[in-house]
C-alpha positions as CSV (number, residue, x, y, z in Angstrom):
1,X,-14.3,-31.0,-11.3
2,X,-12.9,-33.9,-9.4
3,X,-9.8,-32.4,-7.7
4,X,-10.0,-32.0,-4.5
5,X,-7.6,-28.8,-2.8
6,X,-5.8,-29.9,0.5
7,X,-3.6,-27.0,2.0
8,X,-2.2,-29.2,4.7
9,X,0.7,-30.3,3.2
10,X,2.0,-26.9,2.2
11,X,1.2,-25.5,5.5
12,X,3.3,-28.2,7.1
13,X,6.0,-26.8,4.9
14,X,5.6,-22.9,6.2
15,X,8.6,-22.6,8.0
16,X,10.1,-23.9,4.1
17,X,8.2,-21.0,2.5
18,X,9.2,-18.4,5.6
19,X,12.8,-19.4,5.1
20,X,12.3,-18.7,1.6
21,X,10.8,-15.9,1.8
22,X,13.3,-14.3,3.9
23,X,16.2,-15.3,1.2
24,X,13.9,-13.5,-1.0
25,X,14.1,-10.3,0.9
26,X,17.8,-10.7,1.9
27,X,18.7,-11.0,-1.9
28,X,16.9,-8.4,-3.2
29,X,17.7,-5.8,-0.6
30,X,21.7,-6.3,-1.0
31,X,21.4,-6.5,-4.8
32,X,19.2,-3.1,-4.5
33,X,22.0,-1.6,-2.3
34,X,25.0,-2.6,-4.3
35,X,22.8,-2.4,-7.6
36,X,22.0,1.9,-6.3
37,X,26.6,2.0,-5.8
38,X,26.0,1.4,-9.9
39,X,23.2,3.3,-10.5
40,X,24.9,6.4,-9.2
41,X,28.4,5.5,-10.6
42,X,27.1,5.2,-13.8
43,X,24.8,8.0,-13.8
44,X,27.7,10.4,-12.9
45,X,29.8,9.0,-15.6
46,X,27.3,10.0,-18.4
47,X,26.2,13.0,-17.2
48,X,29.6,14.1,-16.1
49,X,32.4,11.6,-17.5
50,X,33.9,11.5,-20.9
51,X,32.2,10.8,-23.8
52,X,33.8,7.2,-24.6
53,X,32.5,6.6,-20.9
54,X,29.1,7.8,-21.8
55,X,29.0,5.1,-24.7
56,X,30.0,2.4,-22.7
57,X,27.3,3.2,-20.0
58,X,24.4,3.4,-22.7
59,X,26.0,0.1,-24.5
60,X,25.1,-1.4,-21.1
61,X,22.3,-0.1,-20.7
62,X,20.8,-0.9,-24.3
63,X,22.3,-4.4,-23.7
64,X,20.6,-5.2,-20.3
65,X,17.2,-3.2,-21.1
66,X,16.9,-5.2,-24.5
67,X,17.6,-8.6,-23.8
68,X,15.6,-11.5,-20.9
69,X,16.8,-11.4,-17.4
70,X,16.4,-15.1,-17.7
71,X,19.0,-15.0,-20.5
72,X,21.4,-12.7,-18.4
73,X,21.4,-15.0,-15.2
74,X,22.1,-18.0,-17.3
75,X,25.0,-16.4,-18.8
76,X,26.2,-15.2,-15.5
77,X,25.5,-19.0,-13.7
78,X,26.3,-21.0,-17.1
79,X,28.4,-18.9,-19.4
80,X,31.2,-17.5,-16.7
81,X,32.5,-21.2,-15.9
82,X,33.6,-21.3,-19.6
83,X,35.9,-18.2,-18.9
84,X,37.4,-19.9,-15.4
85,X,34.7,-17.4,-13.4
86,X,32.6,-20.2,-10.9
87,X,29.9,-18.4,-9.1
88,X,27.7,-20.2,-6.4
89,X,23.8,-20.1,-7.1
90,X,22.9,-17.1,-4.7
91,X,26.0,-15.2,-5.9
92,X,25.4,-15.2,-9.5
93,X,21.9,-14.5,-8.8
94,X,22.8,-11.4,-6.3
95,X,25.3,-10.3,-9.0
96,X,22.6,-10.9,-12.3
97,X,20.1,-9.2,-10.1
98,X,22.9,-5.9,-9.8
99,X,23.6,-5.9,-13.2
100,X,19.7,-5.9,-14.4
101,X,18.5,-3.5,-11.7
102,X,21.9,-0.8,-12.3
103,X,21.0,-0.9,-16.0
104,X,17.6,0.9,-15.4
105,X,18.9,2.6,-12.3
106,X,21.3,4.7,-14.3
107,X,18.7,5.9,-16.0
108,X,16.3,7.2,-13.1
109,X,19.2,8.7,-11.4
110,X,20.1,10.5,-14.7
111,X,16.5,11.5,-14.8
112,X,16.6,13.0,-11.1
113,X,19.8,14.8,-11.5
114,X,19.4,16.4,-15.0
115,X,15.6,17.3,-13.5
116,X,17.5,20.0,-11.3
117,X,17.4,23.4,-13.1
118,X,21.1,24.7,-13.6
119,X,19.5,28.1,-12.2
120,X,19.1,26.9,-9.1
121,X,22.5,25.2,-8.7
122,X,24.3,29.3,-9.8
123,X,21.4,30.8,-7.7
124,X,23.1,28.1,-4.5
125,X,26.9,29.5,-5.9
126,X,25.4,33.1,-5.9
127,X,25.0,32.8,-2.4
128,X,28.2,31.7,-1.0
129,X,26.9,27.7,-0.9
130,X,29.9,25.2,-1.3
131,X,29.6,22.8,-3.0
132,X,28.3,19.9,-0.1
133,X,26.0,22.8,0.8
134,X,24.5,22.8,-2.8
135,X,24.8,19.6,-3.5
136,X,22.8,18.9,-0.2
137,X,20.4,21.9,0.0
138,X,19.6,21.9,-3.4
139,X,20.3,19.6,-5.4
140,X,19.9,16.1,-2.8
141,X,16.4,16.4,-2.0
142,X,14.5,17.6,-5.2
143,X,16.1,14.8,-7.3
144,X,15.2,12.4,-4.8
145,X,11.3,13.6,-4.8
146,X,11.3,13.4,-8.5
147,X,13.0,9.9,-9.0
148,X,11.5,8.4,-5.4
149,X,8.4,6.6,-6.9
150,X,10.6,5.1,-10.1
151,X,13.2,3.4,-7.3
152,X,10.5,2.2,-5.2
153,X,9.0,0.8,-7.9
154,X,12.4,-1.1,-9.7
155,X,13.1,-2.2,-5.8
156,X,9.5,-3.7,-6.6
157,X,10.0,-5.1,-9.5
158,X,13.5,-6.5,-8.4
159,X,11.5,-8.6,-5.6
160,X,9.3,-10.2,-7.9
161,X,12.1,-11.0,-10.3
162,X,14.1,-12.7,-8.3
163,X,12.0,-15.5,-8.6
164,X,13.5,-15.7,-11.7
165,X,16.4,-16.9,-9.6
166,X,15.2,-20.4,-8.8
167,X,15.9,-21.6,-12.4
168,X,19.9,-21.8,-11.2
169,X,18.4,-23.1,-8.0
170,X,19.0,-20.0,-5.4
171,X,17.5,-20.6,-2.2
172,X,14.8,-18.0,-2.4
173,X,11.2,-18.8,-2.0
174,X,10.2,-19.7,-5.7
175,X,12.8,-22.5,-5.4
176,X,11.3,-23.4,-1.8
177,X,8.0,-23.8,-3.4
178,X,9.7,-25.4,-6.4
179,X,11.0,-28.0,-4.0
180,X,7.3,-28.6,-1.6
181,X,5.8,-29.3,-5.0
182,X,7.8,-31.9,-6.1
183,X,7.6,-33.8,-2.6
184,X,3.6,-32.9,-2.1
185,X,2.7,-32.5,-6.0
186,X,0.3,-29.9,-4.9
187,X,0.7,-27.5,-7.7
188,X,-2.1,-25.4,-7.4
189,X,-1.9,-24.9,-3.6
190,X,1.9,-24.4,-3.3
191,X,1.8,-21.4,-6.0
192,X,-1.1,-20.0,-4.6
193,X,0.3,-20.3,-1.2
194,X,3.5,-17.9,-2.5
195,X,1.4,-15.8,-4.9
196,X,0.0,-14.6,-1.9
197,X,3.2,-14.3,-0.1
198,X,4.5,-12.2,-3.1
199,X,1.6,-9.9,-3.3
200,X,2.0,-9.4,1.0
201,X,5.4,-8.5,0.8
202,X,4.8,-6.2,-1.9
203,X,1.7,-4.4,-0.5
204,X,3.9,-4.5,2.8
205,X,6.5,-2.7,0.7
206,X,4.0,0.2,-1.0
207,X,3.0,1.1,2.2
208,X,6.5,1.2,4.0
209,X,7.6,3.6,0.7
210,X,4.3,5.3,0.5
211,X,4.4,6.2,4.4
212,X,8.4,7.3,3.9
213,X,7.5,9.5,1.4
214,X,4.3,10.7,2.9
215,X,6.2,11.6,5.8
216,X,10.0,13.1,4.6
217,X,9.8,13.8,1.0
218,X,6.3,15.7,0.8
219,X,6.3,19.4,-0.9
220,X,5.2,21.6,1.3
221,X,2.0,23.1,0.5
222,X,1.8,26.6,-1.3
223,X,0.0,29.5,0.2
């Protein structure tokens, strides 16, 4: 094998690939956040709305969980401008990253909230709870233990695909790379250089989520 591997060039561009990689976090954080204002909105509204509500939540759903997220940010990026709706490329990919990531959110929070048995929730009324005191007491943190590792894991998966982002060129740190390569044409060492960054800040991630629940959301043990 003749090719010869020269990091220098893609280390000169770090502060590129830092920059990047700190878009990357800021974008999917906020479209976690806002995504989460969905999730919960729409998981109320089929468990508790009416039932033409219900359909249009599952129609999103199905629609979102059944088609490519590179499809859904093209249409967001390319296919709004045709109805008069111009998005700039970091907000259509914070708002394609929302609508993905509330699609499957709806679901785990469904999950969590129908997990809680309707005896505990009388046994809470039985008692004199109000309703904050139940809702809090009771219901808050065992749905939260049983959905916690399915949200840490979407916020996951929502990091890695926002890299799907740098094909409406967002300034995240696929797109940073995208742009070293074509001034260095170092392929192999730019994408190694940010498969490593990805796999850091996702380690970085597990263990931040791991400790949190480790530390607040354990069951305590039975004697």
């Amino acid at each position: 094998m003749s090719y010869e591997f020269d990091f220098a060039d893609v280390f000169a561009a770090w502060p590129e690939l830092v920059h990047g990689a700190l878009n990357t976090l800021v974008l999917s954080g906020v479209a976690m956040a806002i995504g989460m204002v969905v999730a919960v909105a729409g998981a109320l509204g089929k468990t508790s709305g009416p039932r033409w509500l219900a359909v249009i939540i599952d129609a999103y759903i199905e629609l979102i969980r059944n088609t490519p997220f590179l499809i859904q940010i093209f249409m967001i990026f390319f296919g709004l401008p045709s109805l008069g709706i111009r998005l700039s490329s970091n907000t259509a990919a914070v708002v394609a990253l929302v609508v993905n990531v509330g699609a499957y959110g709806i679901e785990i929070i469904r999950a969590g909230i129908e997990s809680i048995s309707k005896g505990q929730i009388e046994a809470g009324r039985a008692l004199g709870l109000k309703p904050l005191q139940i809702f809090r007491l009771i219901v808050l943190k065992p749905a939260i233990q049983a959905i916690y590792p399915s949200l840490t894991s979407q916020f996951i998966l929502l990091l890695l695909n926002s890299s799907v982002c740098s094909a409406i060129a967002a300034t995240e740190l696929t797109a940073a790379a995208g742009d070293i390569q074509s001034r260095t044409f170092r392929s192999f060492e730019v994408y190694f250089v940010i498969t490593c960054m990805y796999f850091v800040m996702s380690l970085f991630f597990w263990s931040v989520f791991g400790a949190i629940e480790r530390t607040w959301l354990r069951t305590p043990a039975k004697r």
